[in-house]
LUMTILO-689175 format. One line per 3 residues: for each residue x, z, y of C-alpha. Coordinates in steps of 0.2 Angstrom, whole numbers, plus 5000, padded with zeros to 4 digits. Example, Ala and Ser with C-alpha at 12.3 -4.5 7.8 and 13.67 -1.06 7.14 Angstrom:
! residues 2
5062/5039/4978 ~ 5068/5036/4995
END
This chain:
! residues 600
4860/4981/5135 ~ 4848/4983/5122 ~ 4832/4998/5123
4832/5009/5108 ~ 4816/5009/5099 ~ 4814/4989/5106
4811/4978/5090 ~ 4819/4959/5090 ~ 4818/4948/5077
4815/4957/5061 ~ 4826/4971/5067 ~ 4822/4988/5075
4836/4994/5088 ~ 4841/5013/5087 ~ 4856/5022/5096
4870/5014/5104 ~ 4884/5019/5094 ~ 4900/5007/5106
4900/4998/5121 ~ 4916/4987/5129 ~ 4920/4971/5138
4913/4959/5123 ~ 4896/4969/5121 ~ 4887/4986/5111
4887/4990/5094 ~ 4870/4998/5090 ~ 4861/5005/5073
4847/4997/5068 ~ 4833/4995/5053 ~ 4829/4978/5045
4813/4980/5046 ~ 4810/4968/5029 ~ 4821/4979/5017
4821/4998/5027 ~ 4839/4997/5027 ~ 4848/5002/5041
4861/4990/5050 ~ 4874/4989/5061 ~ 4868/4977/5076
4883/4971/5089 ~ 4878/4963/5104 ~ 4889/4950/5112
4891/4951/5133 ~ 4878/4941/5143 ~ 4894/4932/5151
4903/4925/5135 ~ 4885/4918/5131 ~ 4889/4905/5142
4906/4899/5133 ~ 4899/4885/5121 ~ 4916/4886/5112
4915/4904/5111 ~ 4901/4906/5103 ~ 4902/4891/5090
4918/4899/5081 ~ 4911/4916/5081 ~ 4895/4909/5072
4907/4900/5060 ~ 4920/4913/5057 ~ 4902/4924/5057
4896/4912/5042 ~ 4913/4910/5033 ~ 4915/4931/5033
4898/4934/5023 ~ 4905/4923/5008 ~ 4920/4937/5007
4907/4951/4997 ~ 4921/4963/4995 ~ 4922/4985/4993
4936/4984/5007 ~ 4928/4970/5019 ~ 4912/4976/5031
4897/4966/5024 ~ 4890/4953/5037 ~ 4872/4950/5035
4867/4937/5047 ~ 4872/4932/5065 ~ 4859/4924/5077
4852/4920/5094 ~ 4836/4930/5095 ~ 4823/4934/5110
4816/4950/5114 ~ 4801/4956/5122 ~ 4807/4950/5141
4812/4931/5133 ~ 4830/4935/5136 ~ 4842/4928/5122
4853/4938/5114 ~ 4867/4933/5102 ~ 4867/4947/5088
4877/4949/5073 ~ 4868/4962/5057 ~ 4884/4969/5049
4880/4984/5036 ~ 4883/5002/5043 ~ 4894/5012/5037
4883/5029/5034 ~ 4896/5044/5041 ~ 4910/5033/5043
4924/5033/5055 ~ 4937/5024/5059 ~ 4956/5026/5053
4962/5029/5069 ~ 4951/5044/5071 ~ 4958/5054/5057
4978/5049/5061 ~ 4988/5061/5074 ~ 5001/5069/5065
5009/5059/5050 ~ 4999/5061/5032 ~ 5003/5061/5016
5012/5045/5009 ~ 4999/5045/4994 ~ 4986/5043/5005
4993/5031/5017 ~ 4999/5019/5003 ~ 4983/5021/4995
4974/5014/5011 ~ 4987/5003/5014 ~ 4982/4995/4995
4961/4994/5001 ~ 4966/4985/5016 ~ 4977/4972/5007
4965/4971/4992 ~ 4952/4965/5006 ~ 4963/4955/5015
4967/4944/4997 ~ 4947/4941/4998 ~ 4945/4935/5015
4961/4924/5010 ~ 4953/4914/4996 ~ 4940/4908/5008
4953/4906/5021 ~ 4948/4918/5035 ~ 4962/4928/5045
4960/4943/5053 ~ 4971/4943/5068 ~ 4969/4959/5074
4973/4973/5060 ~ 4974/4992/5065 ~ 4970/5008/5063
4954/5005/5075 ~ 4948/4990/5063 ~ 4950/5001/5049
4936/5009/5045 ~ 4933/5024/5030 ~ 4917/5027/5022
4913/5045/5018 ~ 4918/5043/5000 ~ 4935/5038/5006
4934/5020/5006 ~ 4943/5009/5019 ~ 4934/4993/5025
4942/4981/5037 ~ 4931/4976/5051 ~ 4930/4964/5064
4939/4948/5056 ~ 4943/4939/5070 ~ 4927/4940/5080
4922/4945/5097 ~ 4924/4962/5095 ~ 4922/4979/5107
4940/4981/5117 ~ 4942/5000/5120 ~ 4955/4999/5112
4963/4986/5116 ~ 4963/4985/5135 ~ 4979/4982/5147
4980/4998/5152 ~ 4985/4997/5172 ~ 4997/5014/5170
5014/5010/5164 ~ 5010/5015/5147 ~ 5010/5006/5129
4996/4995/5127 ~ 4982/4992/5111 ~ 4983/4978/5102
4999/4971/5108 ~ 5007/4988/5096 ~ 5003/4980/5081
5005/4960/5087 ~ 5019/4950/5075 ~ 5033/4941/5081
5023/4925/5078 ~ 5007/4931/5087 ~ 5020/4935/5103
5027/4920/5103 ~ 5010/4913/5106 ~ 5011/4904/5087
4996/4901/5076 ~ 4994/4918/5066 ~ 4993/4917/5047
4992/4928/5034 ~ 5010/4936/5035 ~ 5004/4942/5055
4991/4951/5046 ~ 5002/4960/5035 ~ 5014/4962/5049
5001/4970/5058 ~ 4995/4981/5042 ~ 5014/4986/5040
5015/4992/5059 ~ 4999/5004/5052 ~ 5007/5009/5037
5023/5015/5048 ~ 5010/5023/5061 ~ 5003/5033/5046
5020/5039/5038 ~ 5028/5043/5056 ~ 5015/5047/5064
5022/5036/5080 ~ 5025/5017/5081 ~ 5040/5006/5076
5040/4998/5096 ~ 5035/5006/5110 ~ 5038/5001/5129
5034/5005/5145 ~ 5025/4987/5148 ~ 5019/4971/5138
5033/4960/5141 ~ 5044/4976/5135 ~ 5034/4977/5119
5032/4957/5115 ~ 5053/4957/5117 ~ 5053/4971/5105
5043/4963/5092 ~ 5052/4947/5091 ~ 5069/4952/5094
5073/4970/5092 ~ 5079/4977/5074 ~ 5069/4991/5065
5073/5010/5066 ~ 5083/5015/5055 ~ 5074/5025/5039
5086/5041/5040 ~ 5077/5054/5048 ~ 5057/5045/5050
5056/5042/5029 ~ 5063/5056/5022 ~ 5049/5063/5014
5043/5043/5007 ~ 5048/5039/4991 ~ 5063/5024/4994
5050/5011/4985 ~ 5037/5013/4996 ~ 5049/5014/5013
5055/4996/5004 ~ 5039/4989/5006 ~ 5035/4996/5023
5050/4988/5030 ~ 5048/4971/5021 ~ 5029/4970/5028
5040/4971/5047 ~ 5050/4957/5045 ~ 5053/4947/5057
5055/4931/5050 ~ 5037/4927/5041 ~ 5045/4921/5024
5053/4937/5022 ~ 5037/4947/5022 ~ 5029/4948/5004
5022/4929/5000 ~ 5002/4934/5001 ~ 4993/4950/5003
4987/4950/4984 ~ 5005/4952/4980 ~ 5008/4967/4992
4992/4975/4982 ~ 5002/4970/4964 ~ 5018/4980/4971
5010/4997/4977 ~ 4999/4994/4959 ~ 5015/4996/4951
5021/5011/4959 ~ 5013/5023/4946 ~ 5021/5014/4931
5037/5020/4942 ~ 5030/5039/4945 ~ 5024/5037/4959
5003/5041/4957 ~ 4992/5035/4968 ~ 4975/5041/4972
4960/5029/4969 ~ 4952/5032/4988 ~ 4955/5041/5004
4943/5054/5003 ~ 4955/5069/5005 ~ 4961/5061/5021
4939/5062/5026 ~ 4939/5082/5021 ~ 4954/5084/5031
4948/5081/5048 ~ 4954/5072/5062 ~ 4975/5073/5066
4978/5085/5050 ~ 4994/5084/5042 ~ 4988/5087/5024
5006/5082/5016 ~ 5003/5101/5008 ~ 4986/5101/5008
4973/5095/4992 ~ 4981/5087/4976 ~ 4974/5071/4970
4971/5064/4954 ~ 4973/5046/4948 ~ 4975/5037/4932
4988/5025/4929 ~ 4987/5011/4917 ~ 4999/4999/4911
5006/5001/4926 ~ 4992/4998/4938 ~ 4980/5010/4947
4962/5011/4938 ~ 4953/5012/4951 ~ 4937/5019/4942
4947/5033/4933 ~ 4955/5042/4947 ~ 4944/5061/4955
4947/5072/4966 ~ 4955/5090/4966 ~ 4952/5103/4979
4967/5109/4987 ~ 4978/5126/4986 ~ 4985/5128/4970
4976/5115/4961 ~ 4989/5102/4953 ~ 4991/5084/4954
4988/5075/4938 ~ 4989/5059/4932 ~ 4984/5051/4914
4994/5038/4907 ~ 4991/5029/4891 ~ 5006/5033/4879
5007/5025/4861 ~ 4994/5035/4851 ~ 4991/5047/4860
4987/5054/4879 ~ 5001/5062/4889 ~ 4994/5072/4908
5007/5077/4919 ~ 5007/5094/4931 ~ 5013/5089/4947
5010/5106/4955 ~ 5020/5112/4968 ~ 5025/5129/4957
5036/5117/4948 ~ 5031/5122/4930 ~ 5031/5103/4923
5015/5103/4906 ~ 5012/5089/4895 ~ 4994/5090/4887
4993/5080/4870 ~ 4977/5076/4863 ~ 4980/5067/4845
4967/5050/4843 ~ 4963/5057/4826 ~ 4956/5072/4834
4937/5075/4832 ~ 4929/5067/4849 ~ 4929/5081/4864
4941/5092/4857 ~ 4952/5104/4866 ~ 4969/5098/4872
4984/5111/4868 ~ 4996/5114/4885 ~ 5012/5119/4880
5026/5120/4892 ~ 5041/5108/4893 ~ 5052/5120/4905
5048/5136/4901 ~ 5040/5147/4887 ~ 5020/5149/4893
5020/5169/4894 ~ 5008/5178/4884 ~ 4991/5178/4892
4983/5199/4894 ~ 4972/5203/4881 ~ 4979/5195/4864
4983/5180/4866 ~ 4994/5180/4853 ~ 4981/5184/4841
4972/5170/4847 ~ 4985/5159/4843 ~ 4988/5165/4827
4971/5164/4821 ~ 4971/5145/4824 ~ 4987/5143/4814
4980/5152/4801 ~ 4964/5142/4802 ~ 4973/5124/4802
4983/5129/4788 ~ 4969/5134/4778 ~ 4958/5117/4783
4973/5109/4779 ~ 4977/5101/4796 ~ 4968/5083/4795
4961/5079/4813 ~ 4968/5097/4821 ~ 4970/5103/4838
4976/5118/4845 ~ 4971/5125/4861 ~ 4981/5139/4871
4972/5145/4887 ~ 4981/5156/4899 ~ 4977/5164/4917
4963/5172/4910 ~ 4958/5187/4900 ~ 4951/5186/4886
4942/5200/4872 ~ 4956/5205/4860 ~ 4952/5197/4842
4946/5207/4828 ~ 4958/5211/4816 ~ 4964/5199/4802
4954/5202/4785 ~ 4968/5204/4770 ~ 4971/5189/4762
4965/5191/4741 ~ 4979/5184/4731 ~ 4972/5171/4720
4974/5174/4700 ~ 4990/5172/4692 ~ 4989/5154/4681
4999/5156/4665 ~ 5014/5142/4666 ~ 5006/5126/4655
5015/5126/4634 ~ 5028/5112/4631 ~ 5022/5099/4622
5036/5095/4610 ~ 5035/5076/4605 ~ 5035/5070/4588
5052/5060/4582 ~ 5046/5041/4578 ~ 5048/5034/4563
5059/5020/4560 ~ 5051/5003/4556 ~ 5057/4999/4536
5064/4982/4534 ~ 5062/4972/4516 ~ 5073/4975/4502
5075/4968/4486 ~ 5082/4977/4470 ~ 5098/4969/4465
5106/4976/4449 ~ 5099/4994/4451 ~ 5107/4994/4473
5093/4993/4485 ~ 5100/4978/4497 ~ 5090/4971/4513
5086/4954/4513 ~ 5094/4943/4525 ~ 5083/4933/4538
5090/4917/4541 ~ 5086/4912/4559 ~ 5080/4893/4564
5094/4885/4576 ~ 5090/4876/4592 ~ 5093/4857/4593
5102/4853/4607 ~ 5090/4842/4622 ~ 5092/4825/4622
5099/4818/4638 ~ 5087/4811/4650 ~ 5094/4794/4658
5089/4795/4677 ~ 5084/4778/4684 ~ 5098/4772/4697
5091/4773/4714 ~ 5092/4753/4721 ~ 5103/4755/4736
5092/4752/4753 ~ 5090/4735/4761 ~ 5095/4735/4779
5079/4732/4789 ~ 5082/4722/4802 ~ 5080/4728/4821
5071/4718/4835 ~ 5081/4718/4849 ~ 5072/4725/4863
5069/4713/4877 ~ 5077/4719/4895 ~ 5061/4726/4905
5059/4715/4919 ~ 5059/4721/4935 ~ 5044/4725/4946
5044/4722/4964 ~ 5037/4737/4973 ~ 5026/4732/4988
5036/4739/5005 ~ 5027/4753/5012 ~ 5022/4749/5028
5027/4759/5044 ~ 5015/4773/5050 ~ 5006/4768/5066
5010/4776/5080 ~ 4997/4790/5085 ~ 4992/4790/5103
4993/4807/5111 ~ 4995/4802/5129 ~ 4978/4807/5135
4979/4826/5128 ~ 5000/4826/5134 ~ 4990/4821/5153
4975/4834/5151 ~ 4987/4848/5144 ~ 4999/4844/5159
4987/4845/5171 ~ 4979/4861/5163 ~ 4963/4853/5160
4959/4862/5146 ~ 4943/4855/5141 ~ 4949/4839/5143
4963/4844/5132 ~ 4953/4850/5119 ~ 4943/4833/5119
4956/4824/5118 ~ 4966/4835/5102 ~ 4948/4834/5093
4948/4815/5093 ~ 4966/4814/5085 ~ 4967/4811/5066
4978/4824/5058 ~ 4990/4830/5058 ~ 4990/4826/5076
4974/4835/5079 ~ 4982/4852/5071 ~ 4998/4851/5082
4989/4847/5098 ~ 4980/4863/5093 ~ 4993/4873/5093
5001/4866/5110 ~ 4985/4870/5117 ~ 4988/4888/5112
5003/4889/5117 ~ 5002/4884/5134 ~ 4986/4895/5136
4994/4909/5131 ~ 5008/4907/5145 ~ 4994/4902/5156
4984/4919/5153 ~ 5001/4929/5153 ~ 5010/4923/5170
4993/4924/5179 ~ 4991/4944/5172 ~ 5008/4947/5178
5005/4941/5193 ~ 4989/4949/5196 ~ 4992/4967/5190
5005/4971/5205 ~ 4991/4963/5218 ~ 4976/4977/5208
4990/4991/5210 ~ 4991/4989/5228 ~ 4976/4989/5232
4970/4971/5235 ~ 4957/4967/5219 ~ 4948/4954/5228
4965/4941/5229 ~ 4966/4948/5210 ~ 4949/4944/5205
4953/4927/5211 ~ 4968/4922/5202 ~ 4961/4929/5187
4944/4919/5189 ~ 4953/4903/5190 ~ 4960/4904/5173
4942/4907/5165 ~ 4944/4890/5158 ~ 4959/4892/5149
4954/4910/5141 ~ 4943/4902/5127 ~ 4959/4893/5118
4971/4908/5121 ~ 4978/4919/5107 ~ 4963/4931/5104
4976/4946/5108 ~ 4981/4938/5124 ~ 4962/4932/5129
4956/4950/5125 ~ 4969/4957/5138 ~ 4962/4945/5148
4944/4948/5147 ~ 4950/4967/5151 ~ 4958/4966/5166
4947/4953/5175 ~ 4932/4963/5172 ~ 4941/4981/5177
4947/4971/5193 ~ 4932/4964/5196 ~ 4925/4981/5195
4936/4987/5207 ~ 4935/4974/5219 ~ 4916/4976/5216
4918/4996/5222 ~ 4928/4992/5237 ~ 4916/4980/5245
4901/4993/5239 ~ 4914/5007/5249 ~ 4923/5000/5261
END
């Protein structure tokens, strides 16, 4: 434990804000800049795990290169002394001022808007971890954190992380992390990116539903469920989603990884297109904030986003309080700019504002069901005035605007029009005949008699003798000579690669020997020694939990605390999930065993 108001290193430490099996989450202040931080403490005991603490410093390290909106920053992770001389293994992530996280807010099912629009964070910053090849491992509601402007950031990316929420639970009831485990992750497998979309989708269902797809009354129930049991069926959970969105939910749950959608980028590109479909989306969850914890604000506030070109602009989109307000949405349309009214009274408005419009101008609202009814106070007149005033303007760059719901002064009345003077119709001008052009004559015997004009005749063109084209020579081809073949060197066989002193370690369960030995091997060896080691950790760590959980129940914690205890060694190369589960029931048997002996 750390004392408030202690400084280590260039940090000052405040309130404890978490404490579990792997350590305290406190804020802090970085002295150097006077900004506060989030400071998480690791456990004195997993300080002693080499392993341990060399992959959280580098999954620490590779994390801070991510820089994204919908990613917790990580500022620095470190072994620092304080005042005593005790080290401490500390990691500075940014704190998220008024933040809470997405579980904290869920308890009835919320509106599919909302959900989906998280859902769209959390991929969009799983997309960055992916480009610098980072895996989260553990995604869920309790990792999902939202800032109080609504924005969701995904915490703990595979680190050693506070396991509230996570802990084997010793009643039979359904367990933490195990809710949101893939097929993959059960099977003891490597997880990859699909397991984290797997694992998003489970929170996607949990927020439509408001329950999860599996539930069972212990783990090895709820792992058999995950790999091998189908998914509820829609009717009756979905009806109020939209059938494109429950399409997506139930292809992020599939079982077989290739089925799931190919990379999280391209889960973010589907919900993007949902607007160009009519489905709007807001930009944040900030409506989900102002609702408060477990409120079901499907009928609550309205939200407003804009959709372009069929994606989400993520910088146009505000909020709208609640009631009777209505859901708008802008979306670009030719020339011109068309906002629908998605109120709940139904009455369907387009507003048109013309691009040749004078910049700022009033939009007009006219109704597309229903005649808008005459507001009190002479709306009419209003109206009418305007018509009169564009036609005398002449209507270049008009608009027209039509307010109604409120009262407004009656207009003075209209001034008589003065007839403009009476223009006498123009004269017709009658055109002169023309006068025919005289031709010469000559006198001949006292008669008047045009000459004749004799007319030159054309010679005919000579004929022009064309050269006769010389017929072509035949140019003689060179007979290509036959390629000669080439003799291709014989690959030579790949050498055999010697595994058989991890195959003797892993058989043995020396697992540090085992990992020695899978480090030396070139690849891909190395990578599939790996992943046996995993494997057979994981079914290590499982069998010795079932076998210890009856032996706690009844009673006897110090036979528990013993079996557990001998599997420390195999816990670092487990399955996260599994190890966690691990961690937890060791320490709450120890504890127990710890109370018996202080209270016999």
């Amino acid at each position: 434990m750390l004392t408030s108001g202690s400084r280590i290193g260039g940090f000052i430490i405040g309130d404890l804000l978490g404490k579990g099996a792997m350590g305290e989450v406190y804020k802090g202040e970085q002295v150097s800049l006077k900004r506060p931080v989030a400071i998480k403490r690791i456990a004195g005991h997993l300080l002693e795990n080499e392993d341990m603490v060399r992959r959280f410093k580098r999954e620490a390290q590779v994390l801070a290169k991510v820089g994204h909106p919908n990613v917790v920053g990580v500022l620095e992770c470190e072994e620092f002394a304080d005042e005593t001389g005790a080290k401490h293994l500390l990691l500075i992530m940014e704190l998220i001022e008024g933040g809470r996280s997405l579980k904290s807010h869920l308890g009835k099912p919320i509106d599919w808007r909302l959900a989906t629009s998280v859902v769209r964070m959390c991929a969009d910053g799983l997309a960055a971890a992916y480009d610098q090849h980072v895996v989260h491992r553990d995604i869920k509601p309790d990792n999902i954190m939202l800032t109080s402007k609504g924005i969701a950031k995904l915490v703990d990316f595979g680190l050693a992380k506070a396991a509230e929420s996570t802990a084997l639970t010793m009643q039979a009831a359904p367990m933490g992390t195990p809710l949101f485990m893939s097929p993959e992750a059960c099977r003891g497998e490597e997880i990859g990116h699909a397991g984290d979309l797997y694992s998003l989708g489970v929170s996607w269902w949990f927020m439509l539903v408001g329950k999860y797809p599996f539930e069972a009354a212990n783990l090895h129930g709820l792992l058999y469920k995950h790999i091998s049991e189908p998914l509820p069926p829609p009717t009756g959970l979905f009806d109020h989603v939209p059938e494109q969105v429950v399409k997506l939910v139930y292809q992020c749950l599939e079982k077989d990884a290739a089925n799931r959608p190919a990379s999280a980028i391209k889960l973010v590109e589907a919900i993007e297109s949902l607007p160009a479909q009519g489905l709007l989306l807001p930009r944040d969850a900030r409506e989900l904030i102002g609702a408060g914890s477990g409120g079901n604000i499907a009928g609550g506030a309205t939200t407003a986003a804009t959709a372009v070109a069929g994606k989400v602009d993520r910088t146009a989109a505000t909020i709208i309080g609640g009631g009777q307000n209505a859901q708008a949405a802008t979306v670009p349309v030719a020339s011109r700019t068309v906002a629908a009214d998605l109120s709940p009274r139904g009455a369907l408005a387009a507003t048109v504002i013309s691009n040749h419009a004078p910049q700022g101008a009033v939009a007009a609202s006219t109704p597309a069901v229903a005649a808008v009814p005459a507001a009190a106070g002479g709306k009419g007149g209003l109206i009418a005035g305007v018509i009169i005033a564009v036609l005398v303007l002449g209507g270049a760059g008009a608009w027209f605007a039509l307010r109604g719901g409120t009262a407004t002064p009656p207009p003075e009345p209209a001034k008589p029009v003065i007839a403009a003077p009476k223009v006498d119709p123009p004269k017709p001008v009658i055109a002169e005949p023309i006068k025919p052009v005289e031709q010469p004559k000559t006198v001949i015997a006292g008669a008047v008699v045009p000459l004749p004009v004799e007319q030159p005749k054309p010679e005919p063109p000579k004929p022009v003798e064309q050269p006769k084209p010389e017929p072509p020579k035949p140019v003689e081809q060179p007979k290509p000579e036959p390629p000669k073949p080439v003799e291709q060197p014989k690959p030579e066989p790949p050498k055999p690669i010697d595994t058989s002193a991890f195959d003797a370690a892993l058989a043995s369960k020396k697992w540090d020997t085992a990992k020695a030995a899978s480090d030396a091997l070139p690849e891909p060896a190395r990578a599939d020694s790996a992943r046996k080691l995993t494997k057979a950790t994981n079914v290590q760590l499982l069998n010795t939990m079932k076998a210890a959980k009856p032996l706690h129940e009844e009673g006897r914690d110090e036979e528990a605390s013993t079996l557990l205890a001998a599997e420390t060694a195999a816990a670092p190369y487990a399955d996260k999930a599994i190890r966690d589960m691990y961690i937890q029931l060791a320490s709450t048997v120890r504890k127990a065993a710890k109370a018996a002996k202080e209270n016999p």
